[in-house]
C-alpha positions as CSV (number, residue, x, y, z in Angstrom):
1,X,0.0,0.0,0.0
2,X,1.7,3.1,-1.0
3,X,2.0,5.9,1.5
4,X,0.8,9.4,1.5
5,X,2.6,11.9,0.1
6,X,1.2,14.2,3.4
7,X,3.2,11.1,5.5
8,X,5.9,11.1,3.7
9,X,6.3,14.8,4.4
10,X,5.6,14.9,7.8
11,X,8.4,12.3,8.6
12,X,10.8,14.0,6.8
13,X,10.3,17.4,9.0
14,X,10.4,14.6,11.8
15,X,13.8,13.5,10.7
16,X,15.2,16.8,10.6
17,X,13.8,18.3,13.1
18,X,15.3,15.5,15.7
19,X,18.2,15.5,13.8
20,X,19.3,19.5,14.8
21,X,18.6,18.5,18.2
22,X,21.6,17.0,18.9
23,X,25.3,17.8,18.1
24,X,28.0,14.6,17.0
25,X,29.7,13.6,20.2
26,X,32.2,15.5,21.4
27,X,31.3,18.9,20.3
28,X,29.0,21.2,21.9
29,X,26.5,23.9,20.6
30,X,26.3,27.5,20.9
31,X,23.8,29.3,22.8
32,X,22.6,32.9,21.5
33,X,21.5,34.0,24.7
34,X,24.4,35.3,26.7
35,X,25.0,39.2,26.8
36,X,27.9,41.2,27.5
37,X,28.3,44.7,28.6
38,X,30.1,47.4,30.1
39,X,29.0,50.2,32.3
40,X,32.2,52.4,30.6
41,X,30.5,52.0,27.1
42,X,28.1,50.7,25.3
43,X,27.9,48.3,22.0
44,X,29.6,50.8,19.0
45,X,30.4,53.8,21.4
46,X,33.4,55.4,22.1
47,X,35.9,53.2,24.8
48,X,36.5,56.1,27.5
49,X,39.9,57.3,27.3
50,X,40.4,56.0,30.7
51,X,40.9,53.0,29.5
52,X,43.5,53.5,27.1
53,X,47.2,54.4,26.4
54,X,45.9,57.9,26.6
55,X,44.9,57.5,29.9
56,X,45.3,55.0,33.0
57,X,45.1,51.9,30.7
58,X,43.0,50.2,32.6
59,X,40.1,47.3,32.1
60,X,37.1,48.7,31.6
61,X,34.3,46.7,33.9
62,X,32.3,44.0,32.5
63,X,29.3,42.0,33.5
64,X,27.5,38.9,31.2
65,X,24.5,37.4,32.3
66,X,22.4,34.5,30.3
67,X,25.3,32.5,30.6
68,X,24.4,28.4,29.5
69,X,23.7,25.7,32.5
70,X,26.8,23.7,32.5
71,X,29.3,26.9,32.1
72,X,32.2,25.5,33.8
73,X,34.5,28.6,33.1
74,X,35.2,31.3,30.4
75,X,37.5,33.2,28.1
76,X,38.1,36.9,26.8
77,X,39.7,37.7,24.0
78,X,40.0,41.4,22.8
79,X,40.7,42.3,19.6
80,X,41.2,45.1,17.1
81,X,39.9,43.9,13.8
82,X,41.0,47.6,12.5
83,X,44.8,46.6,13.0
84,X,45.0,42.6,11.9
85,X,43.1,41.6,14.7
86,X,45.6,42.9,17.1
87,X,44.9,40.9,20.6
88,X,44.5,43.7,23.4
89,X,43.8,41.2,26.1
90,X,43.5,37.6,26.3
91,X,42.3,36.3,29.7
92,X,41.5,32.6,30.5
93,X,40.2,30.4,33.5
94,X,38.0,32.9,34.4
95,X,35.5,30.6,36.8
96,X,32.1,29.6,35.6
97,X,30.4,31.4,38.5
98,X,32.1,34.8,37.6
99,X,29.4,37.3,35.4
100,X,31.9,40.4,36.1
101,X,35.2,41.5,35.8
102,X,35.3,44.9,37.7
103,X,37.3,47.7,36.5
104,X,41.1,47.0,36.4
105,X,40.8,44.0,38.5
106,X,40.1,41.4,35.8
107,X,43.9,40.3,35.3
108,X,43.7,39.3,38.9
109,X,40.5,37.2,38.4
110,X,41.5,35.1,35.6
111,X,44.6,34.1,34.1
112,X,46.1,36.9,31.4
113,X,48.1,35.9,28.9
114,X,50.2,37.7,26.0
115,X,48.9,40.6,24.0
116,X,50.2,41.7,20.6
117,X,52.0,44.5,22.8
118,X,54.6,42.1,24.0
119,X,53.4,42.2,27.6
120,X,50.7,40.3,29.7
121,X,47.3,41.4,30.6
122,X,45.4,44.4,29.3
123,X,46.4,46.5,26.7
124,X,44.1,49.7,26.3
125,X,43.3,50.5,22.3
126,X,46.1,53.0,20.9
127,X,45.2,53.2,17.2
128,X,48.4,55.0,15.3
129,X,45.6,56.8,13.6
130,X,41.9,57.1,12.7
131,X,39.6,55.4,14.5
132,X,39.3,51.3,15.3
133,X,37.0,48.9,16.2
134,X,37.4,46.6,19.7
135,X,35.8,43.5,19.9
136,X,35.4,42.1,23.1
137,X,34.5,38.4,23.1
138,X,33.2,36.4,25.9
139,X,33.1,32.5,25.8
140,X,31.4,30.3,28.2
141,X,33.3,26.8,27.9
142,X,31.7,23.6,29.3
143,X,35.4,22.8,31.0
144,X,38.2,24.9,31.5
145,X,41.4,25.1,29.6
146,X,45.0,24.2,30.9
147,X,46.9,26.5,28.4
148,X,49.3,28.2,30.5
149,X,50.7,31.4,30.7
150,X,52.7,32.0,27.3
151,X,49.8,30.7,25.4
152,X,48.4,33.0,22.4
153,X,44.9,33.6,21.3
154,X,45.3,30.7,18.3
155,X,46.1,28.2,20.6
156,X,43.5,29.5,23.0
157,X,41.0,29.4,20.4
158,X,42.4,25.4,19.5
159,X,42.3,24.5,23.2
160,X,38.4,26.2,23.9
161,X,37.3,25.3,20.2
162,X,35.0,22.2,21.3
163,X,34.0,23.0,24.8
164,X,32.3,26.5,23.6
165,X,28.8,26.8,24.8
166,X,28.1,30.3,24.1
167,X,29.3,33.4,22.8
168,X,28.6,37.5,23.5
169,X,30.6,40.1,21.8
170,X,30.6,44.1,23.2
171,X,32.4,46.1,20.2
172,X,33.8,49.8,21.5
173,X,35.6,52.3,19.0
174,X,38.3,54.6,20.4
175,X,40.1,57.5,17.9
176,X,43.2,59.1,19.7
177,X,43.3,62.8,19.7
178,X,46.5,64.2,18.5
């Protein structure tokens, strides 16, 4: 007895429907949800100069919240997509219970590693000229990562690549006056 073409259809939405449901074993899937921001600045404004090579160069505060069930720890990367994705500030092992890193204090909560400056910690933007973008990404890993101190954002984007459960990005543009 032939089927249906109305059952035929139906198990096919079935079938991919149940398939997106679950990832291959081994990786994990991103969550949309989780939201970064800063009380310094908000998404596309100016990053005060206070936090800067202009000024004090320190971190600017942070907070996230919507963070995924299961968030055992997270990472920030900052990065000027303006100047070859210059890193401004890698930080890693941040714990999973964290959803701020206060003003200037957030080296001392996780572990920094190198920027493109040649130093550790955070780097405040100091475009040679015009204004630049600053992407500020957050990532909420399902374990933490043992990378160690000298690693670099590639190989703590390798180490974090499968254990990322969500993402939020805060993006702040700084122009030095001269």
């Amino acid at each position: 007895m032939p089927k249906a073409p109305g059952m035929a259809h139906a198990a096919l939405v079935l079938f991919l429907v149940l398939a997106g449901c679950g990832g291959a074993p081994g990786t994990t899937q991103e969550d949309s949800s989780m939201e970064l921001t800063s009380s310094a600045f908000a998404e596309g404004d100016p990053i005060p100069a206070r936090h800067t090579c202009d000024g004090d160069d320190v971190s600017p505060p942070l907070a996230w919240d919507g963070a995924p069930d299961g968030t055992a720890a997270f990472v920030l990367i900052v990065q000027d997509p303006d100047a070859g994705d210059f890193v401004h500030w890698l930080l890693t092992d941040i714990s999973g219970d964290a959803d701020a890193l206060p003003e200037g204090a957030g080296d001392a909560i996780g572990a920094p590693g190198p920027n493109d400056f040649g130093r550790t910690g955070w780097a405040g933007p100091c475009p040679p000229s015009g204004e630049h973008r600053y992407v500020f990404t957050l990532s909420a890993l399902s374990e933490p990562i043992a990378v160690g101190s000298t690693a670099d954002a590639d190989a703590v984007r390798q180490a974090m690549s499968v254990r990322v459960l969500a993402t939020a990005t805060l993006t702040g543009v700084y122009e030095r006056d001269r």
